[in-house]
C-alpha positions as CSV (number, residue, x, y, z in Angstrom):
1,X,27.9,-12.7,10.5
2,X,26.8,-9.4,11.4
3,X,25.0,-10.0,14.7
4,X,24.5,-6.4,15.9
5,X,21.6,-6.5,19.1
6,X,19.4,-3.8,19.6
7,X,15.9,-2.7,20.9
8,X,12.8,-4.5,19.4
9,X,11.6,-3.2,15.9
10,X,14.6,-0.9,16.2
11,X,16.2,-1.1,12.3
12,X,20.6,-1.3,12.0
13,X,22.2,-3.1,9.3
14,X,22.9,-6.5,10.4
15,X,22.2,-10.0,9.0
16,X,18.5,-11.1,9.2
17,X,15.5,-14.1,8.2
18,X,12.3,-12.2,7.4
19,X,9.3,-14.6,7.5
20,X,6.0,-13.5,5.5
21,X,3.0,-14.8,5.9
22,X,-0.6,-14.6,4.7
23,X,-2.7,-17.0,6.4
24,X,-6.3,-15.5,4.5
25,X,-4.6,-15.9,1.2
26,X,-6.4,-12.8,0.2
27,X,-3.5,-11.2,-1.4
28,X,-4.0,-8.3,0.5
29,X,-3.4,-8.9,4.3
30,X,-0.7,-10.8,6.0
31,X,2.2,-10.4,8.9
32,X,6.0,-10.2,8.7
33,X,8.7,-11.4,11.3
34,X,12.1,-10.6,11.0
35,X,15.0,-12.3,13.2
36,X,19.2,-10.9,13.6
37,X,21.7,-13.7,15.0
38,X,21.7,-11.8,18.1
39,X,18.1,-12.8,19.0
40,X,16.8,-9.3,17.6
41,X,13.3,-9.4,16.3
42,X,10.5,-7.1,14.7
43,X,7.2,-7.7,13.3
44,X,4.3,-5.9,11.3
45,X,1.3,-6.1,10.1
46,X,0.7,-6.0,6.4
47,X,-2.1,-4.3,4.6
48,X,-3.2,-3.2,1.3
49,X,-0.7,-5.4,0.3
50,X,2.4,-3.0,0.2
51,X,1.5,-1.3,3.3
52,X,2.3,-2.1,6.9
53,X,1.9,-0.9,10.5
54,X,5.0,-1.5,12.7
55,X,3.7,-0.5,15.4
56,X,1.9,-3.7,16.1
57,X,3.8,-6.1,18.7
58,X,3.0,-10.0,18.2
59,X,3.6,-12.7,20.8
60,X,6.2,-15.0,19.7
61,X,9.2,-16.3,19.8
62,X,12.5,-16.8,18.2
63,X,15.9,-18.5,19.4
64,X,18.8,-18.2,16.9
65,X,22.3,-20.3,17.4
66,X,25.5,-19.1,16.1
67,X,27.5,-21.3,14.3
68,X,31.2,-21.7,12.9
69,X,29.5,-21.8,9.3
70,X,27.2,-19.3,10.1
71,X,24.0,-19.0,12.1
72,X,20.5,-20.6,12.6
73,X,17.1,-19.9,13.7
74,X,14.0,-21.4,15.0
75,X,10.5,-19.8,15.1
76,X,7.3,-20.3,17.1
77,X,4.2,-18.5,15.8
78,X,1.1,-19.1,18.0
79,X,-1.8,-19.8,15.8
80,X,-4.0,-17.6,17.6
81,X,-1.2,-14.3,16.3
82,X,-2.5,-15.2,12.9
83,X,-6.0,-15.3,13.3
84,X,-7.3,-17.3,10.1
85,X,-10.7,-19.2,9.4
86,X,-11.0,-23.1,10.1
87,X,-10.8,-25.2,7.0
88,X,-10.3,-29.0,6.3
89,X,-7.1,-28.1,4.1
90,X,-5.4,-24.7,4.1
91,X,-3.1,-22.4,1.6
92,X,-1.4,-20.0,2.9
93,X,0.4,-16.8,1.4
94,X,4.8,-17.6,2.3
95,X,7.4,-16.1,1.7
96,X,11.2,-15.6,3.2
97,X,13.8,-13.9,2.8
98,X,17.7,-13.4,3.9
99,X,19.7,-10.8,4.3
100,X,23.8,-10.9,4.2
101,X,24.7,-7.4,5.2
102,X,28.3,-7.9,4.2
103,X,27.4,-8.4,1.2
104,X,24.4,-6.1,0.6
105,X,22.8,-9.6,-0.8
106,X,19.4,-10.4,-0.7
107,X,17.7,-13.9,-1.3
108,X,14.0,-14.4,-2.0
109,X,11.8,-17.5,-1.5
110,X,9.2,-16.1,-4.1
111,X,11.4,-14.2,-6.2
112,X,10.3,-10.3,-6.3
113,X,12.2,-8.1,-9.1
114,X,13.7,-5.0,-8.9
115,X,10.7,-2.1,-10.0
116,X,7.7,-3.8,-9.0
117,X,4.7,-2.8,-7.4
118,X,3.1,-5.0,-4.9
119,X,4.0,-6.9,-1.8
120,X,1.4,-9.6,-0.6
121,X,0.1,-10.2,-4.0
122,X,3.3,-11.9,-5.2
123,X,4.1,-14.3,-2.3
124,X,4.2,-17.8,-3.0
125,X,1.8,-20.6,-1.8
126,X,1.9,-23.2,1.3
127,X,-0.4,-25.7,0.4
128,X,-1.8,-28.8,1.8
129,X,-1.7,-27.6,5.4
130,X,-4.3,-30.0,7.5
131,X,-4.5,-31.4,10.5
132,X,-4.8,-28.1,12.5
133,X,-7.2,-26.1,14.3
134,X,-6.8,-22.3,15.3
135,X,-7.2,-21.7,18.8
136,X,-9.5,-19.4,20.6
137,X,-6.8,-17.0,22.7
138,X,-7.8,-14.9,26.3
139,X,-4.8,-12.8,26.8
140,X,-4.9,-10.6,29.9
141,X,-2.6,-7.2,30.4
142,X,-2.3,-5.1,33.2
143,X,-1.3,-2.0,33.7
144,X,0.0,0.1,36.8
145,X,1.4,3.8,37.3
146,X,2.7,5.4,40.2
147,X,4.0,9.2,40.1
148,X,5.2,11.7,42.2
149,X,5.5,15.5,41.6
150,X,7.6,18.0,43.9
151,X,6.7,21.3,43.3
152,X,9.2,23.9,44.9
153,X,7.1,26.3,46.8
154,X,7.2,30.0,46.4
155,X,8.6,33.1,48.6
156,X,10.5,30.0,50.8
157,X,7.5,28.4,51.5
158,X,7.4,24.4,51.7
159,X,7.3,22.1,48.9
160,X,4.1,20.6,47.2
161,X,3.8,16.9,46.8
162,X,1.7,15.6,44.1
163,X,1.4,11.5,44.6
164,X,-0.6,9.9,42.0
165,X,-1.5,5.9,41.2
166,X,-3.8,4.3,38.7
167,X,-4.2,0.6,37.4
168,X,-5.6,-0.6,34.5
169,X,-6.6,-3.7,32.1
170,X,-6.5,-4.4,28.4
171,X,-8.1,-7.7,27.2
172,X,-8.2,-9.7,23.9
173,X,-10.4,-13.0,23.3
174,X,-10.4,-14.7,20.1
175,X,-14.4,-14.8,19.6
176,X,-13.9,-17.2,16.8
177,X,-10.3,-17.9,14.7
178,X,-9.8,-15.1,12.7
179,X,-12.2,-12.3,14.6
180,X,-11.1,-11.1,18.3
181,X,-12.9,-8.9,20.5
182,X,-10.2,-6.5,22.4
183,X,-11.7,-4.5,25.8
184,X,-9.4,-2.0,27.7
185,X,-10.2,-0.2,31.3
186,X,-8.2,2.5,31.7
187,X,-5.5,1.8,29.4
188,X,-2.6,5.0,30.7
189,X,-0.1,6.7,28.0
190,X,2.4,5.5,30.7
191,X,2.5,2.1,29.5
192,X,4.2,3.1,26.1
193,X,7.1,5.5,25.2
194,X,7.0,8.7,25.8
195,X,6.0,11.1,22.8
196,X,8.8,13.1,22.0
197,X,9.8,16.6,23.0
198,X,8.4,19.2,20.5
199,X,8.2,23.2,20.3
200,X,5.4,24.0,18.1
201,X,4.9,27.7,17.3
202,X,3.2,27.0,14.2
203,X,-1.0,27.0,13.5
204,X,-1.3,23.6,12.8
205,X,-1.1,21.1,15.9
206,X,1.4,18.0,16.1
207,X,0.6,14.7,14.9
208,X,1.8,12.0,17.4
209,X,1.9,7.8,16.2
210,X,-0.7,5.7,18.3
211,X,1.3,3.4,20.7
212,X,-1.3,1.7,23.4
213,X,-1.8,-1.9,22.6
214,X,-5.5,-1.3,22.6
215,X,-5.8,0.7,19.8
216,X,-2.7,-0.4,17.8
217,X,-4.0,-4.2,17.1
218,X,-6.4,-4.0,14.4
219,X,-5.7,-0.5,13.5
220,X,-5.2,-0.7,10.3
221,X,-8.5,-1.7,8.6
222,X,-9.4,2.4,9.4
223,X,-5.9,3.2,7.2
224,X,-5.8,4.9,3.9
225,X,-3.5,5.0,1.1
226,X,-2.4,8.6,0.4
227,X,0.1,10.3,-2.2
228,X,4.0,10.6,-1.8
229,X,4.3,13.7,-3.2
230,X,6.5,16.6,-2.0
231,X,4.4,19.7,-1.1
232,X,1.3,17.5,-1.3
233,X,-0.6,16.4,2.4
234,X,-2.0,13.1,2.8
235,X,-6.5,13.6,2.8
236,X,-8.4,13.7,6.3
237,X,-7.3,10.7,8.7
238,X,-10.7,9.7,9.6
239,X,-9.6,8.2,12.6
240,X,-6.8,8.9,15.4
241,X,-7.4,7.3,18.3
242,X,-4.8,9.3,19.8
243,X,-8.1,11.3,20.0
244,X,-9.2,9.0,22.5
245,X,-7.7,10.1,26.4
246,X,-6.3,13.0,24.7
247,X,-5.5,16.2,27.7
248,X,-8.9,17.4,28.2
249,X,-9.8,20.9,26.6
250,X,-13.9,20.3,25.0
251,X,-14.8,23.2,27.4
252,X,-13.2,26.4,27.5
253,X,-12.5,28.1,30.9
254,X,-14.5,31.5,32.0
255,X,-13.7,34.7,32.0
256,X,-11.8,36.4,34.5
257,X,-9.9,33.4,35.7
258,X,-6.4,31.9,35.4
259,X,-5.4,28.2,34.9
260,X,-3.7,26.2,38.0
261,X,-3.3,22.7,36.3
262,X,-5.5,20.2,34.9
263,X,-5.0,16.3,33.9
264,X,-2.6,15.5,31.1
265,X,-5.2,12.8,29.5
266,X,-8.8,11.9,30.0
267,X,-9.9,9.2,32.0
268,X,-11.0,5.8,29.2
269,X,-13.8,4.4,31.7
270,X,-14.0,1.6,29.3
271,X,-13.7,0.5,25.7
272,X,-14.9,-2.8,23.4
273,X,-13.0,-3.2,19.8
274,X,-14.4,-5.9,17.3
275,X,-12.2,-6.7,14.2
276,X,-11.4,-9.7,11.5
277,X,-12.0,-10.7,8.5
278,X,-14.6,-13.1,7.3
279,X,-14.3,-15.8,4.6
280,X,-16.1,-13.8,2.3
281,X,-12.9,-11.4,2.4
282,X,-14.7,-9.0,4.3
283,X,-12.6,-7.6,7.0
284,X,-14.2,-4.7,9.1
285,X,-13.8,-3.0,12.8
286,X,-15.7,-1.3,15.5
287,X,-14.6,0.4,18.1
288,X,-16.2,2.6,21.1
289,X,-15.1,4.0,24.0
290,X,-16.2,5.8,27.0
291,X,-14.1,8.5,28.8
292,X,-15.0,10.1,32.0
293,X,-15.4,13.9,32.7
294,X,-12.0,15.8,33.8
295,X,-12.0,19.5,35.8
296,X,-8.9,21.8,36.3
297,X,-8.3,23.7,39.1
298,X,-8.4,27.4,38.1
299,X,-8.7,30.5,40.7
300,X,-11.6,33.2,39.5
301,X,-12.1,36.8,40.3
302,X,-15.4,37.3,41.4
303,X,-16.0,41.3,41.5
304,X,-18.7,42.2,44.3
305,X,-21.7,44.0,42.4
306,X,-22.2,46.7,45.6
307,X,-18.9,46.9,47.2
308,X,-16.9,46.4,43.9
309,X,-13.8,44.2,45.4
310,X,-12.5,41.6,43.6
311,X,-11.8,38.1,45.5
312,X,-9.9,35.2,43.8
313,X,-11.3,31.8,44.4
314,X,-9.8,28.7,43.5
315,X,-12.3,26.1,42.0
316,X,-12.3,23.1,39.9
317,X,-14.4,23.5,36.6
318,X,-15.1,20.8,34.4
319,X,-13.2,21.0,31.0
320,X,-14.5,17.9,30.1
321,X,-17.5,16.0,30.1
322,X,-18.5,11.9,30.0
323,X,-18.3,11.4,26.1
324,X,-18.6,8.6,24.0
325,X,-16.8,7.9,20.6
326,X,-17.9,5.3,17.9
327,X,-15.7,4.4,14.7
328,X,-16.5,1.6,12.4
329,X,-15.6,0.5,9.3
330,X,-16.5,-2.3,6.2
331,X,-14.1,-3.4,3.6
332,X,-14.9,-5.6,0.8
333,X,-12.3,-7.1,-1.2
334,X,-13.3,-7.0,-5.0
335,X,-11.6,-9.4,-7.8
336,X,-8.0,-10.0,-7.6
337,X,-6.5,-7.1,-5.8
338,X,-8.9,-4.1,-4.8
339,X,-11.3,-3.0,-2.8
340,X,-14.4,-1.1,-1.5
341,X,-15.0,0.2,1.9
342,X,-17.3,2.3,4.2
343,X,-16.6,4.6,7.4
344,X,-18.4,6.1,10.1
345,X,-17.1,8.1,13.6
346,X,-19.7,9.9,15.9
347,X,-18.7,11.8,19.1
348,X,-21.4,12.1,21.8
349,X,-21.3,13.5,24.8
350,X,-23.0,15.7,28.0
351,X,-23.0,19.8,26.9
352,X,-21.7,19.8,23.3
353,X,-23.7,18.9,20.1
354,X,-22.6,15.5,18.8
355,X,-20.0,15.0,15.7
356,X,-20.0,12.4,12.4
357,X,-18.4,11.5,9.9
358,X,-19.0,9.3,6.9
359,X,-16.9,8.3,4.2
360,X,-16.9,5.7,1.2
361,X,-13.8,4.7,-0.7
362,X,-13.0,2.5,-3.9
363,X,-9.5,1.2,-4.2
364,X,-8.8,0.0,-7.7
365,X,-5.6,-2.0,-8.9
366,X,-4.9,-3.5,-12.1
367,X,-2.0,-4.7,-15.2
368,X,-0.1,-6.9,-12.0
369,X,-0.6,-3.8,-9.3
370,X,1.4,-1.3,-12.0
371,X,-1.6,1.0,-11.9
372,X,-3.9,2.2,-9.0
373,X,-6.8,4.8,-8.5
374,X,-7.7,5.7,-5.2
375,X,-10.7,7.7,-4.5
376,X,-13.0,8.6,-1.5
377,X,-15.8,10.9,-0.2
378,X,-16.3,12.3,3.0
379,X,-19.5,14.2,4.6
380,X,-19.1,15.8,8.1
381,X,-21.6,17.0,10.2
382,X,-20.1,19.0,13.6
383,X,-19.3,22.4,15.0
384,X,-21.7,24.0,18.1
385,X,-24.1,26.3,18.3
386,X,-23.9,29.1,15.2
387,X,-20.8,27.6,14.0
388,X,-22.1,23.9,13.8
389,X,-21.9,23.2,9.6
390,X,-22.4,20.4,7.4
391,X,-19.1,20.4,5.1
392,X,-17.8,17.2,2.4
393,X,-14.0,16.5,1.5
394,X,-12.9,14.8,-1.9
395,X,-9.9,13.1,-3.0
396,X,-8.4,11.2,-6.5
397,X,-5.0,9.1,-6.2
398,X,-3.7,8.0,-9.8
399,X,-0.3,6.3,-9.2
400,X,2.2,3.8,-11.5
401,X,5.1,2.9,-9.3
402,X,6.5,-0.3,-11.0
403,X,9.0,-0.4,-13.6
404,X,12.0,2.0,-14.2
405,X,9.1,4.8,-15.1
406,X,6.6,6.4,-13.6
407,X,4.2,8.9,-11.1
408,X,1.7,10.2,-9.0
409,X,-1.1,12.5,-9.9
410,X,-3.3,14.2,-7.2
411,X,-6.4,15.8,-6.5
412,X,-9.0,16.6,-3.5
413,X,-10.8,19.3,-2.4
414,X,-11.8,20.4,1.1
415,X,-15.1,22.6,1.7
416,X,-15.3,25.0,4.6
417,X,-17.5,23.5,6.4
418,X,-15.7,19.9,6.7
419,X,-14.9,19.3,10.3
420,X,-13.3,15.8,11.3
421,X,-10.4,16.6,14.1
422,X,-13.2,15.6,16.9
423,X,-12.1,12.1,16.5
424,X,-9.8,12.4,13.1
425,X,-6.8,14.8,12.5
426,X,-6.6,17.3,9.5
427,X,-4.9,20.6,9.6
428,X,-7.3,22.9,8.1
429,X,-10.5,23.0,5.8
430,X,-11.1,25.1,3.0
431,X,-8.8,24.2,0.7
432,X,-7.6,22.2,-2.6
433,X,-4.3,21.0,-3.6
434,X,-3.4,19.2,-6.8
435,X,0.0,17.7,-7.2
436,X,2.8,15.1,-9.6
437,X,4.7,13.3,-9.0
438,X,7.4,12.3,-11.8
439,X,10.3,9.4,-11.5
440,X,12.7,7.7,-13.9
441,X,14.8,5.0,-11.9
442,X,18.2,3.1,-12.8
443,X,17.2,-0.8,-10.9
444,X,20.5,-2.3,-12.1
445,X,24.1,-1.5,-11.5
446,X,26.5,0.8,-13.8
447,X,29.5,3.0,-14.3
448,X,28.5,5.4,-11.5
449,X,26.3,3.8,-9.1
450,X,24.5,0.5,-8.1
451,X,20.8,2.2,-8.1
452,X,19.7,5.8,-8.8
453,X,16.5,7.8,-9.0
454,X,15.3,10.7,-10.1
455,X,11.7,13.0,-9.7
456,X,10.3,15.9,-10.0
457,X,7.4,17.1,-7.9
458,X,4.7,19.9,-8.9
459,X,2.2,21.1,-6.5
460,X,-0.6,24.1,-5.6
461,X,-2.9,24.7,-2.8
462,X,-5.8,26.7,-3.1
463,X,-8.4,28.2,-0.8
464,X,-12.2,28.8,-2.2
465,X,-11.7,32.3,-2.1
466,X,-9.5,31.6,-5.0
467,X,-6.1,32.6,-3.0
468,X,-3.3,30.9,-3.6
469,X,-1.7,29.2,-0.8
470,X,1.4,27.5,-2.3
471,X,2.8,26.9,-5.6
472,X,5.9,25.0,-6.0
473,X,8.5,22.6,-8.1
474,X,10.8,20.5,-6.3
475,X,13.8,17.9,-8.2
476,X,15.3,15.5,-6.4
477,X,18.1,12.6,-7.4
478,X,19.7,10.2,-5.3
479,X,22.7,7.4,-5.7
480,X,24.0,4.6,-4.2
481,X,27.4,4.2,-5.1
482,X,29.1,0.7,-5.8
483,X,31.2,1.5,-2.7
484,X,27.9,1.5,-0.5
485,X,27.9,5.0,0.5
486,X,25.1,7.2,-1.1
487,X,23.9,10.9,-1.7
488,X,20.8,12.8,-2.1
489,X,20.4,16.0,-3.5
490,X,17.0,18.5,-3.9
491,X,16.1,21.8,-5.0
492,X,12.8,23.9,-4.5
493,X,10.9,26.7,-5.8
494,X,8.3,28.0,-4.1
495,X,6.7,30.9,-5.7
496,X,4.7,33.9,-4.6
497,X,1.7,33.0,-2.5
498,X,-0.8,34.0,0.4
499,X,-1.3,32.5,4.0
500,X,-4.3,32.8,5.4
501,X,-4.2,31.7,8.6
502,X,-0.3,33.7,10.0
503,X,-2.5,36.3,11.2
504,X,-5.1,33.8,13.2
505,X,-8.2,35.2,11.6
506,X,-7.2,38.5,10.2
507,X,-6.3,39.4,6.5
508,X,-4.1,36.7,4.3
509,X,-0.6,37.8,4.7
510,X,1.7,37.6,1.8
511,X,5.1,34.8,1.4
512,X,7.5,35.9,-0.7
513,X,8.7,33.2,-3.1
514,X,12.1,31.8,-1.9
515,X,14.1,28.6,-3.0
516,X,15.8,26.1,-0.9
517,X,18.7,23.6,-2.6
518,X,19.8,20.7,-0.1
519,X,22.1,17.5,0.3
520,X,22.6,14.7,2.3
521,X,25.7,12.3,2.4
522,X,26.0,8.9,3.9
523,X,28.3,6.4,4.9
524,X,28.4,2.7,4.7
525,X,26.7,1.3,7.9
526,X,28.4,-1.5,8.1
527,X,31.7,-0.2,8.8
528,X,32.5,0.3,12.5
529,X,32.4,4.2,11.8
530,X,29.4,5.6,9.9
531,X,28.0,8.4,9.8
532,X,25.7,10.8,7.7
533,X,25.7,15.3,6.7
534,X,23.7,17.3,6.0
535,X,23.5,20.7,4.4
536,X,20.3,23.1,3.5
537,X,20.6,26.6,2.2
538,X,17.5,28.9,1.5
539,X,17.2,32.1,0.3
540,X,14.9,34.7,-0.9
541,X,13.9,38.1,-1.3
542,X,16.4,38.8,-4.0
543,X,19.3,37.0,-2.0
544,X,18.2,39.3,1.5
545,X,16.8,36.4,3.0
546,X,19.6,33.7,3.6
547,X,19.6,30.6,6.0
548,X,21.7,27.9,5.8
549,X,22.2,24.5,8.2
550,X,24.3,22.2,8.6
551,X,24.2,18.8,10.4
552,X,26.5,16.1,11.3
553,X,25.7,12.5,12.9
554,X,28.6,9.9,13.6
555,X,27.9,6.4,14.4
556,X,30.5,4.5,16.6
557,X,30.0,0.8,17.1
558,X,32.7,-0.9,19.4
559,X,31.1,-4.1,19.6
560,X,28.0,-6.0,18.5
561,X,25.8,-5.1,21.4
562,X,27.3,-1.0,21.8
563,X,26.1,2.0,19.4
564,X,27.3,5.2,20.3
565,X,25.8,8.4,18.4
């Protein structure tokens, strides 16, 4: 038994139980829990039913027992986690599976073969549950953060202490079985892990994963499928709440001053979420918050008009005001496995003209979930002042993942005007991209390799002045060998194109074309020694550009409980 232990949701290969459930029996929705021998667990919440956020954190619990013949497990779900409707006699979504990591061996409750498309939609059925009642829940989380800063002073002066404390609250109350109402007071970054260290010297700003509680649970009714596609971005997230406390910058700061400090996030005075899902399979969510107005401490020369010295004051000056953001959404499941839905974020606050966005989107699925259009429509209305513009986005996803054959095809369209990063993330505006995606797989076992796939990936980006932005072909192929280990291996092409935005508003700069091939080799991870290289080589310019990189990661595991990388 392969009973390795490690942090919660944190993946190794080791012997597990996963547990599916989908209490609405809408096909579309459900939860998974996963259990290793050592007592390891990890959870998720499913959606569109092959998607899921693993970011959500149930309460539950699991106690496992290891045994001369093996190992066992018990599990205790609280019905209040799995928020369904009250009903005389239930059916419920179920299925389980095991996982034998010695043997690479899989075994399936509902059976699910190799090469097909959908998740949810082919579990098997619980029936006849009665005789219980889902439980109103009041679960109460607080929060408290103390910090202290020493600065060293300057020119041998004394040290600056910074001491800093703040407590908060996050609430959730089950206002009937299958529909909570979550409330939060000052929910602080501090209470999660820490984002991760990045140097970013490029246009575009990073994307960080949303990790408070608040705004993880019911998250994903405000998700949207989007293409796998190399070269190819996902459309507009509508909504990142990450948005929400973010370091406070709506203001910018006046002229002839310098920046002394100002608050890493923005004070949430308060916010209310709402979301379920009805009987009528009509799951939806609202959320708004409140945050409260931030200042930074800056010092400003002030010239004297007569005299014509310059003094430097040090002031606080308000870089944020009291604002208020709203984000809600309607989803309407429609026959057996698709959907319809509506959006709408607004962003209000004291000295700035407000911000909206509306979107609708159809979801179509059909011939057992082989085939699936995606489509959606947005309208923005923001910007300030002379620069305040009404702009639209559009997307089409065409997709056909099961079998041994198939693709993606790609389309949307961004107009110049379409703003949504007040309380959504997109890079840029003006813009279209169009993009396939191409794969033949090999599901069962032969001379060379247990499983291996192949694609090829197409792709162009477009501004509306016609420039083109990138243009590119991409092959990839990857095997896993009957001895466990595997290998990936791409090449690109990216041709001649423009960038319009390297020289931060001045004339689009040209990029030559340049081509990249790559590999990637990896060891079997259940050997006491694994490991994984890597190698990239670009070049371009008529072989006068070259870069090459290499990487190398060894994985040491001594015992059950020790990892060393």
């Amino acid at each position: 038994v392969n009973a390795v232990l490690s942090r919660r949701d944190d993946w190794r290969e080791r012997d597990l139980i996963e547990f599916n459930l989908d209490p609405h029996h809408d096909h579309q929705t459900g939860m998974l829990f996963m259990v290793g021998p050592s007592g390891w667990i990890r959870d998720a919440i499913i959606f569109n039913d092959d998607n899921d956020d693993q970011t959500w954190d149930g309460v539950w619990e699991a106690r496992t027992t290891l045994r001369p013949d093996g190992w066992s497990v018990e599990i205790r779900i609280p019905y209040h986690v799995l928020r369904f409707g009250e009903k005389p006699v239930y059916t419920w979504g179920l299925n389980v599976f095991r996982f034998i990591a010695r043997r690479q061996e899989w075994s399936h409750f509902a059976f699910m073969p190799r090469g097909v498309n959908g998740w949810v939609s082919r579990f098997g059925h619980l029936e006849g549950i009665e005789g219980i009642r889902p439980e109103r829940s009041l679960e109460i989380f607080p929060v408290a953060l103390g910090r202290t800063t020493l600065t060293r002073g300057e020119d041998d002066g004394g040290n600056e202490t910074d001491l800093f404390g703040t407590a908060g609250l996050d609430v959730r109350y089950g206002l009937s079985s299958n529909i909570s109402l979550n409330g939060t007071i000052n929910p602080d970054f501090g209470q999660v892990d820490a984002d991760p260290a990045v140097l970013n010297l490029g246009v575009f700003e990073t994307f960080f994963d949303e990790r408070r509680p608040f705004f993880v649970e019911g998250n994903q009714v405000f998700e949207s499928p989007g293409p796998e596609i190399v070269g190819i971005e996902n459309p507009t997230r509508l909504f990142h709440s990450r948005r929400i406390g973010r370091q406070p910058a709506r203001f910018g700061l006046p002229d002839d001053s310098d920046e002394v400090d100002r608050p890493d996030n923005t004070t949430i005075l308060g916010a209310v979420k709402v979301s379920g899902k009805t009987e009528s399979r009509t799951a939806f969510g609202v959320l708004n918050a409140v945050t409260g107005s931030e200042y930074a401490r800056i010092d400003q020369r002030i010239t004297d008009a007569q005299s014509g010295v310059t003094d430097t004051t040090r002031r606080r000056f308000r870089v944020e005001p009291t604002t208020n953001y709203f984000v809600g959404r309607v989803q309407q499941d429609l026959l057996t496995n698709s959907t319809i839905g509506a959006q709408l974020t607004a962003v209000n606050g004291e000295g700035f003209d407000p911000a909206y966005v509306g979107a609708t989107d159809v979801h179509v699925k059909w011939w057992d979930n082989a085939y699936r259009v995606y489509s959606r429509l947005a309208v923005s209305r923001a910007g300030q002042d002379d620069d305040r513009d009404t702009g639209w986005e559009g997307a089409f996803y065409f997709s056909k993942f099961s079998g041994s054959f198939g693709g993606q095809a790609y389309l949307d369209a961004r107009s110049r005007g379409f703003e949504a990063n007040d309380l959504g993330f997109m890079n840029r505006n003006d813009r279209t991209q169009a993009g396939t995606h191409i794969f033949y797989k090999l599901l069962e076992p032969y001379w060379f390799a247990r499983h291996s796939g192949f694609n090829i990936n197409i792709w162009q980006h477009n501004n509306f002045d016609g420039d083109n932005l990138a243009r590119g072909v991409n092959f990839n192929m990857w095997h896993e060998l009957h001895s466990y280990w595997g290998f990936w291996m791409g090449l690109d092409r990216n041709f001649d194109a423009w960038d319009d935005l390297a020289t931060r508003g001045g004339p689009v700069m040209r990029r030559p074309a340049s081509s990249r091939w790559a590999m990637d080799v990896w060891a079997d991870d259940r050997n006491a020694i694994s490991g994984w290289y890597g190698t990239n080589v670009r070049w371009g310019l008529g072989g006068d550009d070259l870069s090459t990189w290499n990487g190398l990661e060894l994985e040491l595991k001594p015992a059950s409980n020790v990892e060393i990388e």
